[in-house]
C-alpha positions in Angstrom: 0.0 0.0 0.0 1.3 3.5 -1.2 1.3 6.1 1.6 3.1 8.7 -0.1 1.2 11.6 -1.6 1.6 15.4 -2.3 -0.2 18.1 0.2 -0.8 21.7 -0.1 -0.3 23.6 3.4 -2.8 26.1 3.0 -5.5 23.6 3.0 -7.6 21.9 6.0 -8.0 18.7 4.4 -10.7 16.0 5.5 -12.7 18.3 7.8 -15.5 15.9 6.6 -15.3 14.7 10.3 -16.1 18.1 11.8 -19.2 18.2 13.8 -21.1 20.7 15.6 -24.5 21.5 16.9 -28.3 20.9 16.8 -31.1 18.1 17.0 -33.0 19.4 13.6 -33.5 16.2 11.3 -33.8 16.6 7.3 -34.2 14.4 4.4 -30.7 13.7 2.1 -30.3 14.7 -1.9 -29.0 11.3 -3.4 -26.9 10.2 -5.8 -29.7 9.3 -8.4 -31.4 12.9 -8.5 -34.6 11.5 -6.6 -35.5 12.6 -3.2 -35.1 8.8 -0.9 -34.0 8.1 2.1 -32.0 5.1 1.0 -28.5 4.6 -0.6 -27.5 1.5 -2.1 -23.9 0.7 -2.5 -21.4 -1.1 -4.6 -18.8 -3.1 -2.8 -16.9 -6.1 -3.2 -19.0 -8.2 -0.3 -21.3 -10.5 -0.6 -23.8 -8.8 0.7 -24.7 -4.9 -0.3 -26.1 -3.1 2.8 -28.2 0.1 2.7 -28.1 2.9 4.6 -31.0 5.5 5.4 -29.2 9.4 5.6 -31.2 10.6 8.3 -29.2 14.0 8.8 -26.1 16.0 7.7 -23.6 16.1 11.2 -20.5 17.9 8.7 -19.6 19.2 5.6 -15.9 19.8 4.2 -13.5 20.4 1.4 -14.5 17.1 0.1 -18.2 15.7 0.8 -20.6 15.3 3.9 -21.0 13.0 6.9 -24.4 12.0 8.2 -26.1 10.4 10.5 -27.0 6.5 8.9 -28.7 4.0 9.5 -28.7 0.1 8.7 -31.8 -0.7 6.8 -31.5 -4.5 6.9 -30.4 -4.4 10.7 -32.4 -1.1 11.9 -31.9 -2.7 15.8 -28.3 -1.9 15.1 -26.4 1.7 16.3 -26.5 4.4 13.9 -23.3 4.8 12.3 -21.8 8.3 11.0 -21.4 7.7 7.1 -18.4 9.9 5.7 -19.2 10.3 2.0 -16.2 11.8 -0.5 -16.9 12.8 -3.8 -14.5 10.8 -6.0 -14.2 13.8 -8.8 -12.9 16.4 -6.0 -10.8 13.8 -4.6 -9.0 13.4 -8.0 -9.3 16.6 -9.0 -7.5 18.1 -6.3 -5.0 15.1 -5.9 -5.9 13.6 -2.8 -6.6 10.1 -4.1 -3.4 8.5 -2.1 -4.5 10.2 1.3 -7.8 8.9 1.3 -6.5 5.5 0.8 -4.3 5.9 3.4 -6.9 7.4 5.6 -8.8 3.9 5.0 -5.9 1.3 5.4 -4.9 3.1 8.5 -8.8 3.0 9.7 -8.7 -0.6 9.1 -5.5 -1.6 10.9 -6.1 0.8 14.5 -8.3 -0.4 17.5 -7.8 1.6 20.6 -11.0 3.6 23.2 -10.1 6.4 22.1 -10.2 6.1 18.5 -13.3 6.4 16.0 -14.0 2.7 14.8 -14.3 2.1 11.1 -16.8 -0.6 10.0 -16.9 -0.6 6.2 -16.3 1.1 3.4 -18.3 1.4 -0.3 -18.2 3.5 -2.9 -20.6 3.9 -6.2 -20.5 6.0 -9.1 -20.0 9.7 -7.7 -18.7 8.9 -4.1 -16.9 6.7 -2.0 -18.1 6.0 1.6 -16.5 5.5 5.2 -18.5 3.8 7.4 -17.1 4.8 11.0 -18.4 4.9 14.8 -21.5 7.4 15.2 -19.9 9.6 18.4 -23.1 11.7 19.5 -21.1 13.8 22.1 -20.3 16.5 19.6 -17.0 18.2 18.7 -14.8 18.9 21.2 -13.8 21.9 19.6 -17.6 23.0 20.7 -17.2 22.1 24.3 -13.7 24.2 24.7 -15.2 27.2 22.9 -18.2 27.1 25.1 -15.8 26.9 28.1 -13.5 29.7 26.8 -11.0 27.5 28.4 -10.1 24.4 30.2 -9.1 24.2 34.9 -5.9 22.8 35.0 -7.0 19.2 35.6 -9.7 19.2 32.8 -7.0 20.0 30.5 -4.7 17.3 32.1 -7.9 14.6 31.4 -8.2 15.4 28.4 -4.3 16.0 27.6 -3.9 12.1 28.7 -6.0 10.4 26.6 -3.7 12.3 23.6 -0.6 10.9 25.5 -2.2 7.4 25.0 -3.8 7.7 21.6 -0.1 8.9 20.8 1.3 6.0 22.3 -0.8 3.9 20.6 -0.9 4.8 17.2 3.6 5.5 17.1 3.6 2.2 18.5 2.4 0.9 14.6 5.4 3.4 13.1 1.8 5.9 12.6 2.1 9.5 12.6 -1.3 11.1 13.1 -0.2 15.1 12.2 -3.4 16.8 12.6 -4.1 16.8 15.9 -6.5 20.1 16.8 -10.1 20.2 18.5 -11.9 20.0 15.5 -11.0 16.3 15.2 -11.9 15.5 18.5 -15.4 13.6 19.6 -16.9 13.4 23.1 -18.3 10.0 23.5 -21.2 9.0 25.4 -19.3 8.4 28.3 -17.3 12.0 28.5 -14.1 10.2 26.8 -12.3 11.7 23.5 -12.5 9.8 20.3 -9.6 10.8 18.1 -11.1 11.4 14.5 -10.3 12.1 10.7 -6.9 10.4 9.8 -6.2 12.2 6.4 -3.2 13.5 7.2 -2.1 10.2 9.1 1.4 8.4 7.6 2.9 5.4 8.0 6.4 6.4 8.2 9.2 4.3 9.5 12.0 7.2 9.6 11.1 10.4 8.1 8.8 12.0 5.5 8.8 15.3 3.9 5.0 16.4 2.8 3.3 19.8 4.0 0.5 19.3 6.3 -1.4 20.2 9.2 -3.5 22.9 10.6 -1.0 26.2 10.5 -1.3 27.2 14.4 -0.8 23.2 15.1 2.5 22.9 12.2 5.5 21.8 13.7 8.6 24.1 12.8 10.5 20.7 11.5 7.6 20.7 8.7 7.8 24.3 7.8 11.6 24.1 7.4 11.1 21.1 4.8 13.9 19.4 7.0 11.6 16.1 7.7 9.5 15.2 10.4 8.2 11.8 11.9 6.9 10.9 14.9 7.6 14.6 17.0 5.5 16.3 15.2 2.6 15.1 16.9 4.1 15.3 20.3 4.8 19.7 19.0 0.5 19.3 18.3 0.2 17.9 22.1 1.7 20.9 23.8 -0.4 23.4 21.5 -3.2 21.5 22.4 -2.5 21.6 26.3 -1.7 25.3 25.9 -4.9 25.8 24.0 -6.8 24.1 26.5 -5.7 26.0 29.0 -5.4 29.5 27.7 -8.6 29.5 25.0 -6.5 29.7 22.0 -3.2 28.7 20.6 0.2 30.0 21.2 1.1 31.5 17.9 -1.7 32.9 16.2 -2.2 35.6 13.8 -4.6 37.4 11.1 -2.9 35.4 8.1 -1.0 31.7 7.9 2.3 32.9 6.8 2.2 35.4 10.1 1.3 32.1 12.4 4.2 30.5 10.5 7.0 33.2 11.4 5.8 33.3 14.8 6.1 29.2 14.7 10.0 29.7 13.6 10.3 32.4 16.3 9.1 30.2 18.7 8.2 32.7 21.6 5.7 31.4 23.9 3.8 33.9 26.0 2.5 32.2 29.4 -0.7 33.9 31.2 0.3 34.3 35.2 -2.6 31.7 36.2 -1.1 29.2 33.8 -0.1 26.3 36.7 3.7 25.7 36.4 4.0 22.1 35.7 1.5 22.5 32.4 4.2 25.5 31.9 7.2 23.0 32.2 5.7 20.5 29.4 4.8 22.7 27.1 8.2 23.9 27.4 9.6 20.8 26.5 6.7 19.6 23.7 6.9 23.3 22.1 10.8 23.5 21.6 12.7 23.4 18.2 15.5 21.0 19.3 14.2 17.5 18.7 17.1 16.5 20.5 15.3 18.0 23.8 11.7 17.5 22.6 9.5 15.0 24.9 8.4 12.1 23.5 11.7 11.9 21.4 14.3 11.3 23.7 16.0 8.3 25.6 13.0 7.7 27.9 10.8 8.2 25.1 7.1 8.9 25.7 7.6 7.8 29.4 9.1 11.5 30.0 5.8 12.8 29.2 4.0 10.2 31.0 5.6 10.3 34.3 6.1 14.2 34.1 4.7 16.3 37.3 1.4 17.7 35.3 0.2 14.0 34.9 1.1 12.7 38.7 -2.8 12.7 39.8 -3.3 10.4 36.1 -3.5 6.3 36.8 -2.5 5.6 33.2 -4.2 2.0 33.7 -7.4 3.5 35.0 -7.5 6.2 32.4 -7.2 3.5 29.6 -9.7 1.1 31.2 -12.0 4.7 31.6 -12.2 4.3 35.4 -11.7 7.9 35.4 -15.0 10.2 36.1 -14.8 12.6 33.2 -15.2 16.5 34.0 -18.0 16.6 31.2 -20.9 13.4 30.3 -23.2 14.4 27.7 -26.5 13.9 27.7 -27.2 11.5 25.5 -30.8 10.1 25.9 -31.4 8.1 22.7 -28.8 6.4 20.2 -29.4 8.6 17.3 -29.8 11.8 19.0 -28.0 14.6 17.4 -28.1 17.6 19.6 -24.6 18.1 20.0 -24.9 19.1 16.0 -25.4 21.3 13.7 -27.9 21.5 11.2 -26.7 21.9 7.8 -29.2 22.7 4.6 -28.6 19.8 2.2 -27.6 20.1 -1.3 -29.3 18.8 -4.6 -26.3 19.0 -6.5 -24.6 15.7 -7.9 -21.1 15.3 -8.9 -20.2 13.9 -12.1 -19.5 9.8 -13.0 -16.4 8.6 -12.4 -15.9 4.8 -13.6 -13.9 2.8 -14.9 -10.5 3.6 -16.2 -10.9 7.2 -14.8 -11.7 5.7 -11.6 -8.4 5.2 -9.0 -10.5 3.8 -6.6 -11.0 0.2 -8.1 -10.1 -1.5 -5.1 -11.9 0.4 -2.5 
């Protein structure tokens, strides 16, 4: 399987993933130009499930997700259905990310990660089948809370550490980490979404991605990047918890990126000294003195003053009480969401030889 693939920086790709907020229900536009509420699929099973589209939970560069539902096991979960438009895709070059998005998907089981179930694909899109997470964006829940206490931020901060763990431990580089790809679960727990920009890489790779306030200054420099980068998106993340935005921001991307090469860091006076001491060490340029990347490895992050109140066993096993439970009272519900108007547009056809996605 080819992971390799080009990326522009000035892009967010695969926000498809990005959910927000309401409890509206609407009917889908699909692929057929008639009004159903069922989509039938072509796949290389056996058996071709449908799915009703109940409701629009995203929308991105590159299609929609919704809200699904089995129709030949309606006693089943809903699932979130992530459907890509195969002539963007192509168009705009991303065909080797999505299919590294979907052999990554296929090899990862951890809590804290969105499950993938299936995928399909017919003559205008392709589909991801993944875990239906009805908490919401966490990206909602920290702009609603302005920002995080100091042991919010670490419960949250930890189940990264782990994820991180996790996913390094199969040579994977997530490198997108940000709060837009982060779920709240029915129980309060994080589910780590939207692997677009993940990589299997064994030493180094060299391709422009990421959110700009998140970019490690390894990837602006063109110098190669691996596994740090994502431990650089960690201490952003704990600083933006903490502080209600990240540490270098600014009106345009190429501003954010000068202030990520400066690399001052500007600490508020409530922000609690051991947070201050790993960021420190997560937001530095020297990968020689980066956490996460040196002798000890990720054990100098896990065993670091900020986390001693964190039972690393319990947390995994989520015998943690989490700060936040949603209130989830039915399966499907979808008040944690937005509603978005849904579109009667259809992309073109794209079979056969023109299609790269033969195998999906």
């Amino acid at each position: 399987m080819d992971f390799l693939g080009k990326i522009n920086m000035f892009k967010k790709i695969f926000t498809n993933n990005s959910y927000n907020v309401s409890n509206t229900l609407s009917s889908l536009k699909p692929v057929n130009k008639k009004y159903t509420d069922t989509v039938s699929f072509e796949s290389s099973l056996k058996k071709k499930p449908d799915y009703i589209l109940i409701k629009t939970l995203g929308t991105g560069s590159f299609g929609r997700v919704f809200l699904g539902k089995d129709v030949n096991n309606p006693a089943r979960n809903p699932v979130a259905i992530k459907r890509l438009v195969k002539h963007m895709l192509i168009r705009q070059k991303q065909v080797d990310h999505v299919i590294s998005e979907r052999a990554i998907l296929s090899c990862v089981s951890h809590p804290f990660l969105v499950k993938m179930y299936t995928t399909f694909k017919d003559a205008h899109y392709l589909y991801i089948v993944l875990e239906f997470v009805p908490g919401g964006e966490f990206f909602t829940f920290l702009r609603k809370s302005r920002r995080f206490e100091n042991s919010v931020a670490c419960f949250y901060a930890s189940q990264i550490t782990l994820i991180f763990e996790y996913l390094h431990s199969k040579n994977i580089v997530y490198r997108d980490l940000k709060p837009e790809n982060l779920l709240i679960a029915q129980d309060g727990y994080l589910k780590l979404t939207d692997f677009g920009f993940s990589k299997l890489v064994d030493s180094r790779t060299y391709t422009l991605c990421g959110t700009p306030e998140y970019i490690a200054p390894e990837i602006l420099t063109y110098k190669g990047h691996g596994k740090p980068v994502d431990w650089w998106t960690l201490g952003i993340l704990i600083y933006e918890m903490l502080v209600g935005h990240p540490p270098f921001i600014d009106d345009e991307p190429l501003g954010i990126y000068r202030k990520i090469l400066d690399g001052k860091i500007i600490f508020p006076r409530y922000f609690d000294k051991h947070a201050k001491a790993l960021v420190k060490r997560l937001l530095t340029h020297n990968l020689g003195k980066r956490y996460g990347n040196l002798l000890n490895g990720i054990n100098d992050i896990k065993f670091h003053a900020w986390f001693a109140n964190i039972d690393w066993d319990y947390l995994l096993n989520k015998k943690i009480t989490p700060p936040h439970v949603p209130e989830i009272h039915e399966l499907d519900a979808t008040f944690y969401f937005e509603n978005y108007p849904e579109t009667e547009d259809v992309p073109p056809v794209v079979t056969g030889d023109e299609d790269p996605f033969n195998d999906w």
